[in-house]
NUDO-666933 format. One record per residue: residue in three letters; x, y, z of N, C-alpha, C in turn. Coordinates in steps of 0.001 Angstrom, whole numbers, padded with zeros to 6 digits, always signed. Example, Ala and Ser with C-alpha at 12.3 -4.5 7.8 and 13.67 -1.06 7.14 Angstrom:
residues 2
ALA+013190-005690+007800+012300-004500+007800+013200-003300+007800 SER+012850-002250+007080+013670-001060+007140+012900+000030+007870 
END
This chain:
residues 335
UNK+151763+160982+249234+152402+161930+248336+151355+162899+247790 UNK+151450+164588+247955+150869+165314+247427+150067+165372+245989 UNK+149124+165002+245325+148797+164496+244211+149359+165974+243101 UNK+149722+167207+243354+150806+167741+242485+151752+167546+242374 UNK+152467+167094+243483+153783+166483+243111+153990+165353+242678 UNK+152742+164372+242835+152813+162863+241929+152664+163349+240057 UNK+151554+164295+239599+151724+164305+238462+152910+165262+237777 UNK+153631+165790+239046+155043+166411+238195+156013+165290+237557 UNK+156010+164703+238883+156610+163418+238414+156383+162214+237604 UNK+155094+162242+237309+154636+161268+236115+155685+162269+234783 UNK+154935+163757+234840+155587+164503+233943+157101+164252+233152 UNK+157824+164373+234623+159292+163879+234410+159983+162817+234196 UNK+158887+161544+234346+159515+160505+234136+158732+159940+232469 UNK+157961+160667+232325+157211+160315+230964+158475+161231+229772 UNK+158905+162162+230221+159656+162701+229355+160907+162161+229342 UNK+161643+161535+230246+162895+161142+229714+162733+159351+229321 UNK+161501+158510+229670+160720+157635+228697+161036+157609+227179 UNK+160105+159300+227029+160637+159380+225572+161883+159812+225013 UNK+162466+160243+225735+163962+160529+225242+164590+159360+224961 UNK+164021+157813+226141+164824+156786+225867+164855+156137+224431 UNK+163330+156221+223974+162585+155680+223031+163294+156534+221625 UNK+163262+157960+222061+163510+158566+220896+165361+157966+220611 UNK+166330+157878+221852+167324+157231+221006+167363+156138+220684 UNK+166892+155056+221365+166568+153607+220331+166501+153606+219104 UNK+165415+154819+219189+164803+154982+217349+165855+155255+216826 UNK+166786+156511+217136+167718+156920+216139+168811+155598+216014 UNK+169038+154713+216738+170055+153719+216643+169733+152578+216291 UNK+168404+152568+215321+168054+151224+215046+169072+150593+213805 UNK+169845+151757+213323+170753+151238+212226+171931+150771+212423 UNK+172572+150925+213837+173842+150651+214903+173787+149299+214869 UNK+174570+148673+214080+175115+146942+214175+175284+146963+215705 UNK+175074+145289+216087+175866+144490+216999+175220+144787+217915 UNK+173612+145538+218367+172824+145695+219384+172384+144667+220446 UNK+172786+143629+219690+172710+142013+220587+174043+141471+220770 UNK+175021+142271+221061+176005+141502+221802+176020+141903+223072 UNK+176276+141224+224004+176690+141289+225368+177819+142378+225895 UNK+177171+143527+226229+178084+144020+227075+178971+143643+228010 UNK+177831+143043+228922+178235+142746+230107+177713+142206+230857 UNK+177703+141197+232571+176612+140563+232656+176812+140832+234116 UNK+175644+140985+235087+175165+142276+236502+174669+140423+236879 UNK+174387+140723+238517+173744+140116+239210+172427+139608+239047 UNK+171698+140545+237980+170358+140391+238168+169987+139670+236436 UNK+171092+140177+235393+170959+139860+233845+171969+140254+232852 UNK+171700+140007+231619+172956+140310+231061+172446+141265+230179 UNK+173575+142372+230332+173446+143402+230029+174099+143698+228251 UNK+173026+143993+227209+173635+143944+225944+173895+145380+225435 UNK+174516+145638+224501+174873+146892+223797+173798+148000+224377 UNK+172368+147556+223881+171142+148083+223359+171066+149171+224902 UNK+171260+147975+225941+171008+148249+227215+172155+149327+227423 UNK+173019+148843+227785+174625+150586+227578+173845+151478+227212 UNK+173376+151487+225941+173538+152776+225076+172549+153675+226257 UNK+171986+153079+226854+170287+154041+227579+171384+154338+228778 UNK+172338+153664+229812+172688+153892+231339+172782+155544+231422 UNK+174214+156170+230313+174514+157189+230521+173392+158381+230526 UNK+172461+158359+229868+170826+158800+230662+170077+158928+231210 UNK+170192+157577+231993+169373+157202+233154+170368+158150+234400 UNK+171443+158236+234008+172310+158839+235138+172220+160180+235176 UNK+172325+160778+233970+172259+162555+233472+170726+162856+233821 UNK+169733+161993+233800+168402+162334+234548+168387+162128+235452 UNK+168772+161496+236337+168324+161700+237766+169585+162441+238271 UNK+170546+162776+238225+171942+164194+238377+170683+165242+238344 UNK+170487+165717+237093+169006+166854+237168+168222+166497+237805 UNK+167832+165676+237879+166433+165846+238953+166630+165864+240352 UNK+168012+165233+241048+167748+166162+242068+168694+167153+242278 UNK+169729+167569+241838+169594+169169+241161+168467+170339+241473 UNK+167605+169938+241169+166487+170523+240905+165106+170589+242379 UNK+165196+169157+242963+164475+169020+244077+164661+168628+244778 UNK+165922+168001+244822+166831+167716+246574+167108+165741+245841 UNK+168151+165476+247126+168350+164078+247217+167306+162756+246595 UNK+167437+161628+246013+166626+160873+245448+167704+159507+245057 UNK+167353+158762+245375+167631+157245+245320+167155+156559+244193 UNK+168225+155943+243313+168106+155149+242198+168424+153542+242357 UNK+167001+152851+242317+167165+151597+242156+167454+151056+240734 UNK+168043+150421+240187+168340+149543+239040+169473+148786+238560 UNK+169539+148031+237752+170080+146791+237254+171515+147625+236458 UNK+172563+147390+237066+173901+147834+236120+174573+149003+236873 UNK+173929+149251+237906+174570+150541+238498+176283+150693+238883 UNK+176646+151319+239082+178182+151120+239819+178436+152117+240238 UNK+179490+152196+241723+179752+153438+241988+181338+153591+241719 UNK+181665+155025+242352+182662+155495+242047+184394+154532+241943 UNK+184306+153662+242350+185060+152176+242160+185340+151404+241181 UNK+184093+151645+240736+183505+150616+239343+182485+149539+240256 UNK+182332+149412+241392+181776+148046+241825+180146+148207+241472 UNK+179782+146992+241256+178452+147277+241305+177505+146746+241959 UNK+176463+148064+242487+175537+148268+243404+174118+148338+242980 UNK+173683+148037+243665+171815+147731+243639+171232+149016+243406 UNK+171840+150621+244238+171407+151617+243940+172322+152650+243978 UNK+171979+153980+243796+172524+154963+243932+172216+156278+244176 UNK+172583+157396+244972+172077+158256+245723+172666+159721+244874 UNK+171463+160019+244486+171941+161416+243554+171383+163106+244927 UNK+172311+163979+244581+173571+164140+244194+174645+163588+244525 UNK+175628+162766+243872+176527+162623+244480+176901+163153+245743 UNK+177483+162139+246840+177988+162744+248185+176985+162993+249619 UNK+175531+162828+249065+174214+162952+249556+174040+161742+250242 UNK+173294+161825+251569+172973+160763+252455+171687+160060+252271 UNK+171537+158738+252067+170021+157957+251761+169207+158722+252114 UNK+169324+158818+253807+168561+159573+254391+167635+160616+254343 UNK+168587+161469+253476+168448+162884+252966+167145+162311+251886 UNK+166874+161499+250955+166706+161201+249731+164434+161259+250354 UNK+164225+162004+249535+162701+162696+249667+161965+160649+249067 UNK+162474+160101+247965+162023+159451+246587+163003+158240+246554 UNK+162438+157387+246497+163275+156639+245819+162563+155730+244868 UNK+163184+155868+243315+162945+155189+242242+163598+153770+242040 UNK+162633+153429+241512+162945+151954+240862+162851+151674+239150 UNK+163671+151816+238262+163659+151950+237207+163830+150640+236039 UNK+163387+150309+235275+164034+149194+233756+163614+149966+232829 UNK+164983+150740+232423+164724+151288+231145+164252+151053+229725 UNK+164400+149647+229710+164093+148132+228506+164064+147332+229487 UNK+162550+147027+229499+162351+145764+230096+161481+145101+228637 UNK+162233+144527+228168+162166+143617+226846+163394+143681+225612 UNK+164297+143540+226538+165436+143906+225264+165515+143024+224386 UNK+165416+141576+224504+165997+140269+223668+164846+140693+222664 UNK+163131+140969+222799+162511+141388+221680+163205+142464+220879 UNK+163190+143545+221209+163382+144895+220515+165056+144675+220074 UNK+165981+144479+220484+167157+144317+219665+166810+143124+218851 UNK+166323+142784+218091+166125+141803+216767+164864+142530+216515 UNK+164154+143583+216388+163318+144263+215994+161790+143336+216277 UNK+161884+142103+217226+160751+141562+217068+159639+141997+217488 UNK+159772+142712+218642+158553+143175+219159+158821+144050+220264 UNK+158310+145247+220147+158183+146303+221057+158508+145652+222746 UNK+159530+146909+223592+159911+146563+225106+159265+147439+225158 UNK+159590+148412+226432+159383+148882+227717+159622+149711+228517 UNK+159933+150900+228895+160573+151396+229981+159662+151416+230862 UNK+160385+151137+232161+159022+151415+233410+160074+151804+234706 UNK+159138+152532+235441+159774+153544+236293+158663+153583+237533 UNK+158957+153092+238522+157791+153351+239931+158831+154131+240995 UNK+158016+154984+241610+158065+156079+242580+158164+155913+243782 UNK+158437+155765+244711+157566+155889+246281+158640+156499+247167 UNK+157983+156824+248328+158373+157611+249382+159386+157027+249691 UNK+160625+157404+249989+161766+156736+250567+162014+156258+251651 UNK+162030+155020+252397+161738+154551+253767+163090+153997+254083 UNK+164014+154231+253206+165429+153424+253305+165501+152195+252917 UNK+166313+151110+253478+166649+149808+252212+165494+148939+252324 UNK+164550+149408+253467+163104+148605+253526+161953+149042+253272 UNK+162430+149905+251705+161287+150691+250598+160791+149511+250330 UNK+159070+148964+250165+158995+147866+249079+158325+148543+248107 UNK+157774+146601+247370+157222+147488+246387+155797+148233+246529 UNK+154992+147874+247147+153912+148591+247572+154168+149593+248087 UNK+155448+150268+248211+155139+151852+248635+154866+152235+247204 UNK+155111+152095+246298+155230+152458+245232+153949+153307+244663 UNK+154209+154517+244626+152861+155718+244533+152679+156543+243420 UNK+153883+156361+242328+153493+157042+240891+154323+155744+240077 UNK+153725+155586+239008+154285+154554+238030+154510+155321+236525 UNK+154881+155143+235865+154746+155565+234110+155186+153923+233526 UNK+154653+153700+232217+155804+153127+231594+155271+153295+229962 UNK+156347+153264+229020+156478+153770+227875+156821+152620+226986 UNK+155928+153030+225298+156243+151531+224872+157687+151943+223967 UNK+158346+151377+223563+159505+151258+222925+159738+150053+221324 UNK+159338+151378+220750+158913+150400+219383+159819+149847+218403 UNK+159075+148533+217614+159908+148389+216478+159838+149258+215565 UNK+160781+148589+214618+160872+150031+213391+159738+150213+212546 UNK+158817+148915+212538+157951+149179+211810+156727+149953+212161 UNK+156602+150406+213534+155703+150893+213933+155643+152650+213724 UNK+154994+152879+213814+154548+154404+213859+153885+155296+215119 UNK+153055+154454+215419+152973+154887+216964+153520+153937+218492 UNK+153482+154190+219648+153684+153973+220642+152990+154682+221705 UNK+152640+153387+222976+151165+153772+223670+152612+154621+225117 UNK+151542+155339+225722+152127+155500+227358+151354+155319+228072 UNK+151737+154738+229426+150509+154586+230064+151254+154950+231486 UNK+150277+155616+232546+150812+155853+233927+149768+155835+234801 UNK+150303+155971+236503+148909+155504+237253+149631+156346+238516 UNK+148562+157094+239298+148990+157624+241139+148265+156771+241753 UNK+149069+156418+242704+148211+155867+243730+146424+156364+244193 UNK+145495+155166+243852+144256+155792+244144+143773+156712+242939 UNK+144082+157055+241945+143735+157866+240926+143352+157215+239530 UNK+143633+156151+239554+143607+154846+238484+144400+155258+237103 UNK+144538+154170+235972+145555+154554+234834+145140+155586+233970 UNK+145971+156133+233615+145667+156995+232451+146283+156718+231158 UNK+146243+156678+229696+147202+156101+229109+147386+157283+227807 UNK+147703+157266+226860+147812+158002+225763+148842+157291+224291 UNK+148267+157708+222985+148929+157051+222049+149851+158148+221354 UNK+150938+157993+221134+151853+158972+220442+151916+158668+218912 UNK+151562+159696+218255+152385+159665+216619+153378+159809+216404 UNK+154897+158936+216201+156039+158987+215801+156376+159937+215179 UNK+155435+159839+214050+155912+161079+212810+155758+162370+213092 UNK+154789+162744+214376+154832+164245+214511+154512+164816+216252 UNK+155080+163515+216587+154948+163828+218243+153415+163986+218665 UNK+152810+163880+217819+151226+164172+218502+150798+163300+219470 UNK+150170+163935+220556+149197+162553+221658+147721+162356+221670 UNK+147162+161435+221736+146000+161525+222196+145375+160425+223142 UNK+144425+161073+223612+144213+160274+224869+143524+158550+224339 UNK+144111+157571+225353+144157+156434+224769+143067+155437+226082 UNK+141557+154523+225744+140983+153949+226746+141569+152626+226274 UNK+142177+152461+227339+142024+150782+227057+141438+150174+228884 UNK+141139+148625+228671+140080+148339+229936+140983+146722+229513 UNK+140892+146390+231018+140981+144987+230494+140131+144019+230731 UNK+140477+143008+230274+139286+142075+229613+137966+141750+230890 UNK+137191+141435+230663+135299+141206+231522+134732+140172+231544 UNK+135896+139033+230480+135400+137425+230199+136090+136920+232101 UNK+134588+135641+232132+134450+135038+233193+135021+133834+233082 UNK+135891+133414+231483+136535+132213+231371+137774+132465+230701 UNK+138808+131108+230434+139642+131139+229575+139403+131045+227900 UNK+138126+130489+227719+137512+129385+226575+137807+130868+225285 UNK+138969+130310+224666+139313+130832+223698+139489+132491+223780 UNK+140851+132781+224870+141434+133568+224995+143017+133211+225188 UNK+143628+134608+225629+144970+133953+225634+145279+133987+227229 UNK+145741+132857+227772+145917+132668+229068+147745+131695+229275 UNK+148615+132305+229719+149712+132079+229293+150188+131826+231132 UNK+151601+130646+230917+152497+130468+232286+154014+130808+231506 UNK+154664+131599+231970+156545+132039+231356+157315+130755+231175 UNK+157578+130721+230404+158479+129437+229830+159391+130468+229163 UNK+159750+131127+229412+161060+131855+228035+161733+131106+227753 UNK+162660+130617+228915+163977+130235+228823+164180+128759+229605 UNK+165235+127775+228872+165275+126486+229531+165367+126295+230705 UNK+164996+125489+232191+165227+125344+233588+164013+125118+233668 UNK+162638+125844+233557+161682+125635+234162+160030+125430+233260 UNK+160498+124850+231809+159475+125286+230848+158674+123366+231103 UNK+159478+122708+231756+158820+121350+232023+157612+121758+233159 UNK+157758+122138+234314+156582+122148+234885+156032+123143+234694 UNK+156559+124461+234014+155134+125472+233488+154295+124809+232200 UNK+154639+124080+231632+153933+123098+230840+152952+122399+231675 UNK+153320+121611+232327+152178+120952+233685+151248+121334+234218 UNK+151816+122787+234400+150849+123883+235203+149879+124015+233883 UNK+150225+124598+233059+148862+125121+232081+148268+123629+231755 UNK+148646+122394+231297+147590+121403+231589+147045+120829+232417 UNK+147318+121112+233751+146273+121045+234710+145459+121912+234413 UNK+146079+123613+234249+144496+124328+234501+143953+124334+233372 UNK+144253+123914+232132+143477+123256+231028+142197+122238+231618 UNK+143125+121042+232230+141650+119872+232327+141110+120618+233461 UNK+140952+121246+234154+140225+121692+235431+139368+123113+234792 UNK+139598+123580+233826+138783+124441+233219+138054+124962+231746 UNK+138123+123896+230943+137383+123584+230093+137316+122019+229763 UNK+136125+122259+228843+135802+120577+228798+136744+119792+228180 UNK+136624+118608+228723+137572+117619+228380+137456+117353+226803 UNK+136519+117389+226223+136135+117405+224704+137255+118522+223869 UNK+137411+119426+224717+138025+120576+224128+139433+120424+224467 UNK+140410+119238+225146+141696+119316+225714+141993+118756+223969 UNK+143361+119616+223591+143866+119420+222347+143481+119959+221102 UNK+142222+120345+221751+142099+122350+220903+142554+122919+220514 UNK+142414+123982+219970+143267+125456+220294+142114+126138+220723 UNK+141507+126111+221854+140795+126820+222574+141184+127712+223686 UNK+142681+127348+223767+143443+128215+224775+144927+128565+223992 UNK+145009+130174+224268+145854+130411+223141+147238+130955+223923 UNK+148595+130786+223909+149645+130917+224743+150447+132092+224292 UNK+150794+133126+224861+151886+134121+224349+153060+134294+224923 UNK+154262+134029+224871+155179+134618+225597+155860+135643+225069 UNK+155701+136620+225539+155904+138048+225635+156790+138107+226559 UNK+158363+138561+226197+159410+138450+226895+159394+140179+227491 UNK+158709+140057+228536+158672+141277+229049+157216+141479+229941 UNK+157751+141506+230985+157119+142114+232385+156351+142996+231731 UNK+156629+143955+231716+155718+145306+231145+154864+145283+229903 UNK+155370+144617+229063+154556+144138+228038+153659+142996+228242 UNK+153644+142500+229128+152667+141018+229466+151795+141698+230336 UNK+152008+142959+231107+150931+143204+232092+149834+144385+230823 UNK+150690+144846+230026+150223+146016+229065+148780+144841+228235 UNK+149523+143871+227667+148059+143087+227213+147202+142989+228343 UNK+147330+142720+229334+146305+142289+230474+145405+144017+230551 UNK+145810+144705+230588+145143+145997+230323+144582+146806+229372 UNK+145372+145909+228213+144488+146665+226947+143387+145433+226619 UNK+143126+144666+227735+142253+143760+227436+142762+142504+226211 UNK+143708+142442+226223+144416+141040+225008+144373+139914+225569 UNK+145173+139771+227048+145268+138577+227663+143997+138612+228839 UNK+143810+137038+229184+143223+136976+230431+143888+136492+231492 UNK+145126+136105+231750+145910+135316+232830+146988+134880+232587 UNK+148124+135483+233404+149336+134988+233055+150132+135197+234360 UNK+150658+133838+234498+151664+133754+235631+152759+133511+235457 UNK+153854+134413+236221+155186+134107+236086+155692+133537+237726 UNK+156020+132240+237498+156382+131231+238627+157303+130590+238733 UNK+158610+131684+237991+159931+130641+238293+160416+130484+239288 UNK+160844+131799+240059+161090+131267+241460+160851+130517+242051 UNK+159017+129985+242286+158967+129165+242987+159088+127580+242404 UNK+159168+127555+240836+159400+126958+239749+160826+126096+240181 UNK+161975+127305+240344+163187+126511+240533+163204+125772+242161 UNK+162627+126510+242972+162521+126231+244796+161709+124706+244534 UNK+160598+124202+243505+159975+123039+243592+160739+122103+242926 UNK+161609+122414+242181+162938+121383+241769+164055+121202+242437 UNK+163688+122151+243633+165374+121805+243996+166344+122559+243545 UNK+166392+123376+242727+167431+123401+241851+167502+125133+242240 UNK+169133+125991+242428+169427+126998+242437+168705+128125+241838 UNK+168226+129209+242282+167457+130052+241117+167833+130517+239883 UNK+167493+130356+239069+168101+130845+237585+167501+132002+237020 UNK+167153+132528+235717+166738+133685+234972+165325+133791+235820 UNK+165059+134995+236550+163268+134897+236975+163112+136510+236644 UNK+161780+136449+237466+161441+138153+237399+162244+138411+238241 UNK+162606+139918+238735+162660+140847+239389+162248+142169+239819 UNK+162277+142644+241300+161428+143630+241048+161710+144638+240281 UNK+162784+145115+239860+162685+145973+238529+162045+145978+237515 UNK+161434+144216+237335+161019+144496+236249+159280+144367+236197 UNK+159309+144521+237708+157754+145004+238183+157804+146317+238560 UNK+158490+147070+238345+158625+148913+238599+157252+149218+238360 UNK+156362+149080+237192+155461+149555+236867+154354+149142+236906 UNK+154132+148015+237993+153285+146990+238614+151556+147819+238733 UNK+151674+148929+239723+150624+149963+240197+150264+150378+238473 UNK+150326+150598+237556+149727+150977+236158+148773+149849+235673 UNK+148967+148648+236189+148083+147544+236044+147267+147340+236841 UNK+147443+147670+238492+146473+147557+239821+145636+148796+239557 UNK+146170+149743+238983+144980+151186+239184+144018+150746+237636 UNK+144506+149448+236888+143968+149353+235714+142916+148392+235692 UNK+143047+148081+236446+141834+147008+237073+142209+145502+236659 UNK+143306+145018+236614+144118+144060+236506+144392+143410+238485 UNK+144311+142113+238262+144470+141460+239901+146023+140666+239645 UNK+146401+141491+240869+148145+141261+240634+148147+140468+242306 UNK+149059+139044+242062+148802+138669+243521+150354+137778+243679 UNK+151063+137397+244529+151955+136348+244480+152250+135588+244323 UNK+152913+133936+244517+152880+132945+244605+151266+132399+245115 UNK+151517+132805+246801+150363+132374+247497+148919+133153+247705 UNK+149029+134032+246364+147383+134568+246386+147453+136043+246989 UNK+148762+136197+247948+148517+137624+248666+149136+138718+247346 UNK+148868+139995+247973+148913+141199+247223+150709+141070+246395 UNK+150609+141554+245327+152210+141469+245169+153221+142310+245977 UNK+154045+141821+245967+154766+142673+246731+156514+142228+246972 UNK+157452+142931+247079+158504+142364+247248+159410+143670+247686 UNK+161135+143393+247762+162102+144632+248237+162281+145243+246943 UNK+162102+146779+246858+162625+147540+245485+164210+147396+245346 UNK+164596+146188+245067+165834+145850+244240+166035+145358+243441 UNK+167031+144454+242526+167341+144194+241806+167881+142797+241515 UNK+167855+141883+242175+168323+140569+242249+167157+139798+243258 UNK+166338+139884+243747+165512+139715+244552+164038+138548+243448 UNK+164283+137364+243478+163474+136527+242473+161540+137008+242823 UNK+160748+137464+242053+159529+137531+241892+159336+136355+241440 UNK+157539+135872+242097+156818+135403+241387+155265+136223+241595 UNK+154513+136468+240233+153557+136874+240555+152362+136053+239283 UNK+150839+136396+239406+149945+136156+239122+148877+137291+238916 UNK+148346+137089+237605+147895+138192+237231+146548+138056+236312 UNK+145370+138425+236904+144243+137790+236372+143755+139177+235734 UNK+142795+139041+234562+141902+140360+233660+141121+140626+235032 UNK+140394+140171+235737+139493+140759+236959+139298+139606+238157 UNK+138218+140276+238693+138032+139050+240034+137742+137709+239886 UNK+137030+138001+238214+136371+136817+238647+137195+135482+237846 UNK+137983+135701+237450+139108+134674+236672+139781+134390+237953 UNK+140008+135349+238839+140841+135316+239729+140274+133755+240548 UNK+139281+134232+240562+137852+133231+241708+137760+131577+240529 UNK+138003+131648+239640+137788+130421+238867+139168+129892+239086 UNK+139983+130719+238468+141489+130040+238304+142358+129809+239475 UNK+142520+130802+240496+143308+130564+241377+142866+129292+242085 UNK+141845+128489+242484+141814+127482+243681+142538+126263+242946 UNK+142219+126265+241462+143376+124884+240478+144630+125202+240662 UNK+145092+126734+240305+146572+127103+240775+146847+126884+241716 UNK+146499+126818+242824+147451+126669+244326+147082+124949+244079 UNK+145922+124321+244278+146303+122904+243868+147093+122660+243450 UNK+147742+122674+242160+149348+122727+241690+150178+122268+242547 UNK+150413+123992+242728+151638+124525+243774+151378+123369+245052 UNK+150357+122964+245111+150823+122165+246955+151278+121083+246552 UNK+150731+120389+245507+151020+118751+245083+152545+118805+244390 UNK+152625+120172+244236+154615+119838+243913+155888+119430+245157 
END
């Protein structure tokens, strides 16, 4: 992709980011933001989430309007039926084919935080060349994603990345729209020993053996003197985009999300996991110097859809990568 036409499009997708953000803000006084709309293939869809669709739709209508055919991946879509579909092809009536782009979007990827005001979500949005229904995610060649604040906050970070060009980020002033340019790096420690190093437990099904997992790589990486510490500190941060955002502003050092293969080692049907939607903005962490890898160590990667179970792994640099991963796959084989 032409590197002017990648930062038009950071452009355009950073601006209707903030449009999302800016109506959140205005509707933080709107009762009943945590009831259930409705519930999609991939999650359940609450008020908070509605209120953003009819936007996500009126922006990409304009945008290709404006520059021809473009393909919308995301969670809640439906077409002219009502049925609902994995994607959708703007302008209306337009052939995949035709489509230059196809996006992969989570407009709130952290809703259960931010509707109870607990803690800042997400929008994230990845780019890539359109190859038809066997786009993955590694085509993926411009990223943005935008933070989406509580009420108590005043500012909110952005951060975006082109392929090969590495992240760029910036901090916004609420109160007067101002930006300025924002470094963040992530972390350079060669251990866990009193950082935060976290496995996803959100939700009930799979919080018994992500428990297991972090005390194995507990006794296999600090001293046994130190098991029952608090020398290792746990966050769950209900949100993809927000769990990779610490790994880049240098907060966390390691965090894996392993339900998929979590529910596949029980036996048991897949339940709530990642998806790639809600890795849209995956490349803002790889150009950030963050090590993003799979189940089995290879590069992340998966189909840009929407029901499709992720698991990935995500180290501050190489060299956590080089300590921690050979205990992690130990794990994984002895399950």
């Amino acid at each position: 992709m032409p590197l002017q036409e990648a930062r038009k499009i950071v452009e355009r997708i950073k601006a209707f980011q903030q449009n999302v953000r800016d109506l959140l803000i205005r509707s933080r006084e709107t009762s009943g933001l945590h009831e259930i709309s409705r519930s999609s293939a991939a999650d359940t869809i609450y008020r908070i989430d509605s209120a953003v669709e009819p936007m996500l739709i009126d922006f990409c209508q304009q945008w290709a309007q404006e520059d021809g055919p473009l393909v919308l991946v995301a969670e809640g879509l439906a077409d002219e039926r009502g049925h609902e579909v994995e994607s959708l092809i703007f302008p209306r009536g337009a052939r995949e084919s035709e489509a230059k782009l196809r996006m992969i979007v989570d407009p709130i990827d952290g809703t259960r935080g931010l509707m109870y005001d607990k803690r800042s979500a997400w929008a994230l949005a990845g780019v890539a060349p359109n190859k038809g229904p066997g786009t993955r995610m590694r085509d993926i060649e411009v990223a943005v994603m935008t933070e989406l604040p509580t009420s108590k906050m005043g500012f909110a970070d952005v951060l975006w990345a082109i392929k090969g060009h590495g992240t760029q980020a910036a901090r916004e002033d609420l109160s007067n729209g101002k930006s300025l340019p924002l470094s963040l790096r992530p972390s350079a420690a060669e251990n866990i020993d009193h950082g935060f190093a976290s496995v996803v437990n959100f939700f009930p099904g799979t919080k018994v053996i992500a428990g297991q997992l972090v005390e194995h790589l507990a006794r296999k990486l600090i001293h046994p003197s130190d098991i029952g510490t608090a020398i290792i500190f746990d966050d769950q941060y209900i949100s993809t985009g927000g769990q990779w955002y610490e790994l880049i502003a240098g907060h966390d050092r390691f965090i894996a999300d392993l339900r998929p293969e979590f529910f596949r080692m029980q036996k048991e049907r897949e339940g709530m996991c990642c998806h790639p939607y809600d890795c849209a903005a995956w490349l803002v962490a790889e150009e950030a110097g963050v090590v993003l890898t799979d189940a089995k160590g290879q590069p992340l990667d998966g189909p840009m859809d929407t029901t499709t179970g992720v698991s990935w792994i995500a180290y501050a640099n190489s060299a956590l990568r080089q300590l921690i991963e050979p205990h992690l796959m130990e794990f994984m084989a002895m399950q």
